[in-house]
C-alpha positions, 0 to 999 in steps of 0.5 A: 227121531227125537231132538236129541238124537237129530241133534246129535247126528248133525254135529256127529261128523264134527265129534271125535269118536269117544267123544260120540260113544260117550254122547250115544251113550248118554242117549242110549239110556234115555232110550232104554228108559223110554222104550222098555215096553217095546225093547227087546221084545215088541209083542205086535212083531209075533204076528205071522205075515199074511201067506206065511208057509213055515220054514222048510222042514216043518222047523219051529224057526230059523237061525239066520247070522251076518256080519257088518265090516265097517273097517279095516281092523274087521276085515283082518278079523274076518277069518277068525270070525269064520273060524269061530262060527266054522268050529260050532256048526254055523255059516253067516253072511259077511257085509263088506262096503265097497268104496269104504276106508279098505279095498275088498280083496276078491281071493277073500270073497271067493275064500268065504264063499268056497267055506260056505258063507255068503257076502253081501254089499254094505251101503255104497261108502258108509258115509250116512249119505246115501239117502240124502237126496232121491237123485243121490241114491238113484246114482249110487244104486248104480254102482251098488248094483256092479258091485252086486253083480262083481260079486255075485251078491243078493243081498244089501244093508246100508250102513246105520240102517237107513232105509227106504223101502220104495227106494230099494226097487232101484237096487237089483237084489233079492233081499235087503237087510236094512230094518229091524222089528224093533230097535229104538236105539237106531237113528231111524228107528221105525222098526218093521214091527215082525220077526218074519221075512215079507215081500216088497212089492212095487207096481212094474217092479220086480220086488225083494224080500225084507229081512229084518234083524231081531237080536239087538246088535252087538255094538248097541248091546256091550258098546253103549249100553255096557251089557255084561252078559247075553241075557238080552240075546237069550230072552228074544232068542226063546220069544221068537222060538217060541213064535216061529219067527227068525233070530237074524242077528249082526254083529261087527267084526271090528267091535269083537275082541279075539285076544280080551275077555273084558269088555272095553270102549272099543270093544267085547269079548269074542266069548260072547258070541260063542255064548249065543251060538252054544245057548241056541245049538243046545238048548234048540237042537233040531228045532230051527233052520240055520240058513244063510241070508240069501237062502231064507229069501230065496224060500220066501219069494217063492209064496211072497208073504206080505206084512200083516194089515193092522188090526182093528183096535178093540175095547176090552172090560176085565173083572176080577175080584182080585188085587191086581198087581198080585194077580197073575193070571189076570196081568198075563191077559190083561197085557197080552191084549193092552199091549198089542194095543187094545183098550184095556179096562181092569176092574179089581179090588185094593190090596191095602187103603192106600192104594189109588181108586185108579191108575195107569199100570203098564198097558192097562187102567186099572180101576179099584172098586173097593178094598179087599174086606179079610174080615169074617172070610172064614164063614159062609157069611163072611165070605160071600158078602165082599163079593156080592158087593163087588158084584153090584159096585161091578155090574153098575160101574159097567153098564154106565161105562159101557152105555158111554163108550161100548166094550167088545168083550168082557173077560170076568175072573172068578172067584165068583163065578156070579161075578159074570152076570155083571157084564149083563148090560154089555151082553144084551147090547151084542159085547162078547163075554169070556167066563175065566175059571181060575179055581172050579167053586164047588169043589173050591167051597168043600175044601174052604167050609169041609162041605158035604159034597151032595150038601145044598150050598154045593149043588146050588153052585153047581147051578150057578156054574151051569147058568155062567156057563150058558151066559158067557160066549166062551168059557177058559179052564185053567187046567185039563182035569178041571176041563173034563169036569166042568165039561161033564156038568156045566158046558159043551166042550166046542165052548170051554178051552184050557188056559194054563197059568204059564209063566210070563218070561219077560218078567221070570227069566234067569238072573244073576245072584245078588245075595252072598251071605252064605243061607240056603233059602228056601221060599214059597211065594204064593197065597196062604190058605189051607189046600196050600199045605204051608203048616207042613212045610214049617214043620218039615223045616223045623225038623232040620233046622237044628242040622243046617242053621244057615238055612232060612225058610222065606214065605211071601203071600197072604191069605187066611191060614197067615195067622195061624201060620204064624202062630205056628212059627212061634210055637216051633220057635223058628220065629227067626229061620222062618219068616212069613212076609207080605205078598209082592209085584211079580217083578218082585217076586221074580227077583227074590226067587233069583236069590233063593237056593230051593222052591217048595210047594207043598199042597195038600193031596186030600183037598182042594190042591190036589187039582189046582194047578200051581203057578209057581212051580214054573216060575221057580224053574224059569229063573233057575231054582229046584223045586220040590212039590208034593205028589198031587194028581194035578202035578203028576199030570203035568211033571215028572221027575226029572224037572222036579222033586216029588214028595208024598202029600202030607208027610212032613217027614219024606219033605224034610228028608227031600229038603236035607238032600237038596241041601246036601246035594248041589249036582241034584239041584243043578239037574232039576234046573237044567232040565227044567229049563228045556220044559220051560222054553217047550211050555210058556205064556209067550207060546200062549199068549198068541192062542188067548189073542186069537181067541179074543179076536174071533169071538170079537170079529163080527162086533161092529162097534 
């Protein structure tokens, strides 16, 4: 606990209670501040407990609801509250304290037990004391355990979330609901670190099961830190759909306001929980458990699944020949593993002179070897040059650092893909390596320089990839055509796996419009070379510009088609509808596609595009916004029509005709979006992530550096 909240909960008793809110407040901030990286969502808590058998029914996760009386005004809205969760489908768990400022009436316990709902015992007297002292609790853990059993009770949480789990063996309960996986904001805030149920175990004691609350209280959500809106909820309801976990919230009677839809110092509106109870039943139907408490342990105790054991922390090299910040695909692995707590190691490029040869960006050190040279990269000459001193600048950097401190693994990113033989030094002394394909090169160098395919630059590619392939330990494809491909000429298929450029949901989620100036804008985030079809899109836009003069064509990328894009945009005159702007952070970038009205992604079939796979088709539909592409093969494979629009590849006319109807149309662009969501929350990296991490972990389980 930091000094300022000891501070604060010794001088609490003395505060009148605005007086306290305004103080947890003031704290609550801070917390926020400091905490984002682990608040709402701390990755470790993924992780499933050791002997973990599922839910029942072979369900994705499950859906878990209790409540916390405090005081006299929640226990009058009780009934209201049954009735609120009776009318959605839902039953919940109601805390009630037994020696606490109201009497528990037994004709209501017996009430919500005959409606199906479960009560359980909230803390002794809800005074903060029940831990003071060992002996203290012993005698209170007598009489907690009569009202137990008095109420026929299995199930116990203290108040304010005090916890001692070895304690706990004095109470006769088979579940305890006291901890949470994460929640910074508690006065004790050691969060249990996992979104699953698991078994306390004690020699000579009977045990129980720990049932940790995953979905921040609604107290701290709309009391201190003044949320307007369920987005939080929402978020880590899909984060933990998305890993079998269990969405256990608890909520407060006393704080729901039944009559005001404002929320106020003393309160919410009740409209929020049917919100999360109505975004769960729909966007989850048929996919969780809902289960009262004592249910989900009564399934647990009958394999006892144990809290994982903490894992080795391991030392990882990334290389890639990409300014960092913009590069997505390597952020998603880099943090994925950083973030779980391994040593993560970023080897790039800069985007522009001023960046800083080195820096700490999230979870990761990033270190930049050399600018990004734009000189000359449309030639062959050009192009290569930059990159074989990338490669030396890389492979030396490595070998020195590695010989220091040894890496378990490296994970290169091509473009190149010589850049693997880099990581020469760390793979003679026993590092794993892992080649990551982001754009297959020979089919890459065709569509850059319009090579012959049979021409000698292309086949010594494809020698080049086979000798990658046979280097590196294990080789990822960022798609399934590709998949087949490489298989076909470079690796076996036990080595290669497919890694999808999936979408980050931490960070493009939906948001709340800021922008109210009356433009529809259109936009495409992304880089700007030929395959990528923009000069279409300008000329598709230029077509019904005249005829909707409020809208806006907003492009956000680099690349070498930028200048002659440009260009073009001053030939059609567009120079003010159309503007071409340099790329962002992906935090960014995630906000500006929350204000656009239409995404479009407009790559060429005939080349290169026609197989690489388009990343920023899913982060248009995971913040919201209809997307209109053109019919790749790629694309087709992995959508269809009803999550997005299609368009010919090429005519410049039927995208034009596509962006009139979008316009004109605001049903049609809700349905895309709507159905886009469900894809999203079924294929996402948070779904992956777990994969990619497995992945690391099994090539690197036998290193014993």
């Amino acid at each position: 606990m930091t000094l300022q909240k000891k501070l604060y909960y010794q001088v609490k008793p003395f505060l009148p209670w605005r007086l306290r809110m305004a103080a947890r407040g003031v704290l609550a901030r801070r917390t926020l501040k400091a905490s984002r990286d682990i608040w709402p969502i701390n990755p470790i808590a993924a992780r499933k407990p050791e002997g973990w058998a599922g839910w029942p029914d072979r369900k994705q996760f499950a859906v878990v609801l209790s409540h916390d009386v405090e005081g006299p005004k929640g226990l009058d809205r009780c009934r209201q509250f049954m009735a609120l969760e009776e009318a959605r489908g839902f039953r919940s768990s109601y805390n009630l304290i037994p020696e606490g400022t109201y009497s528990v009436p037994k004709a209501l316990r017996d009430e919500m037990v005959s409606r199906g709902f479960e009560v359980g015992v909230h803390d002794l007297k809800h005074d903060g004391k029940l831990y003071n002292s060992r002996s203290e609790f012993q005698a209170s853990a007598k009489r907690i355990n009569n009202y137990l059993k008095d109420w026929n009770a299995v199930g116990f949480r203290a108040g304010f979330m005090y916890h001692n789990l070895e304690w706990l063996h004095d109470l006769e309960c088979l579940y305890d609901a006291s901890t949470f996986d994460t929640d910074p904001f508690e006065p004790q805030p050691d969060g249990v670190g996992t979104i699953f149920p698991f078994w306390v175990s004690a020699p000579g004691r009977k045990g129980y099961v720990e049932m940790p609350y995953t979905l921040c209280q609604d107290h701290t959500m709309f009391i201190l830190l003044r949320e307007k809106t369920i987005d939080i909820w929402k978020r880590k309801v899909d984060w933990i759909a998305q890993n079998g976990g269990m969405v256990f919230l608890d909520s407060h009677p006393d704080y729901m306001n039944f009559g005001s839809e404002r929320p106020n110092a003393t309160g919410y509106p009740c409209s929020f929980y049917s919100e999360l109870l109505e975004y769960i039943s729909t966007t989850y139907q048929g996919q969780y458990w809902h289960a009262l408490p004592r249910q989900v342990a009564e399934h647990c105790a009958q394999f006892k699944p144990q809290l994982p054991v903490a894992r080795k922390q391991r030392r990882i090299c990334v290389v890639s020949f990409s300014a960092y910040e913009s590069d997505n695909r390597v952020i998603r692995c880099a943090e994925a593993l950083g973030s779980r707590g391994d040593t993560v190691d970023v080897l790039a490029v800069k985007a522009s002179a001023s960046d800083p040869d080195s820096e700490r960006i999230g979870h990761v050190n990033v270190t930049r070897l050399q600018a990004r040279e734009r000189k000359d990269t449309r030639t062959k000459i050009g192009h290569a040059l930059p990159l074989i001193r990338f490669w030396f600048s890389s492979s030396f950097w490595l070998a020195r650092k590695h010989l220091m401190q040894r890496y378990d693994l490296v994970h290169i990113h091509n473009l190149p893909d010589f850049l693997v033989f880099a990581a020469w030094v760390p793979k003679l002394t026993g590092a794993k390596i892992i080649l990551d394909i982001h754009d297959i090169v020979p089919e890459f160098y065709v569509s850059k320089f319009k090579a012959d395919p049979e021409s000698f630059g292309v086949k010594l590619l494809k020698r080049i990839e086979r000798a990658a392939a046979r280097f590196a330990d294990h080789v990822i494809i960022s798609n399934h055509l590709w998949l087949d491909k490489f298989v076909a000429r470079s690796a076996s298929p036990e080595k290669c796996s497919v890694l999808i450029n999936h979408v980050d949901s931490d960070v493009f989620f939906p948001r709340k419009r800021t922008r109210t100036d009356g433009k529809f804008i259109i936009m495409f985030p992304g880089g700007l070379q030929w395959h990528q079809g923009l000069d279409i899109a300008i000329r598709a836009f230029a077509r019904i510009a005249d005829k909707f003069p409020y809208a806006e064509f907003h492009i956000y990328g680099d690349g070498s088609m930028r200048e002659d894009l440009i260009a073009l945009v001053e030939t059609l005159k567009l120079n003010h509808r159309v503007l071409i702007r340099k790329p962002v952070t992906d935090s960014e970038i995630a906000k500006l596609m929350a204000d656009a009205d239409l995404g479009v992604v407009p790559k060429r079939a005939d080349t290169f595009g026609n197989e690489a796979y388009s990343t920023k088709i899913m982060e248009f539909m995971s913040v919201g916004v209809p997307v209109i592409i053109s019919r790749t093969k790629i694309d087709t494979f992995y959508f269809n029509d009803s999550v997005v629009r299609f368009f010919e590849s090429g005519n410049e006319e039927e995208l034009a005709q596509a962006m009139t109807e979008a316009i004109c149309k605001k049903e049609m662009r809700q349905k895309l979006v709507t159905n886009a969501f469900g894809y999203v929350a079924r294929h996402n990296w948070q779904t992956k992530k777990s994969e990619f991490r497995q992945l690391v972990d099994s090539l690197t389980s036998g290193n014993g550096h």
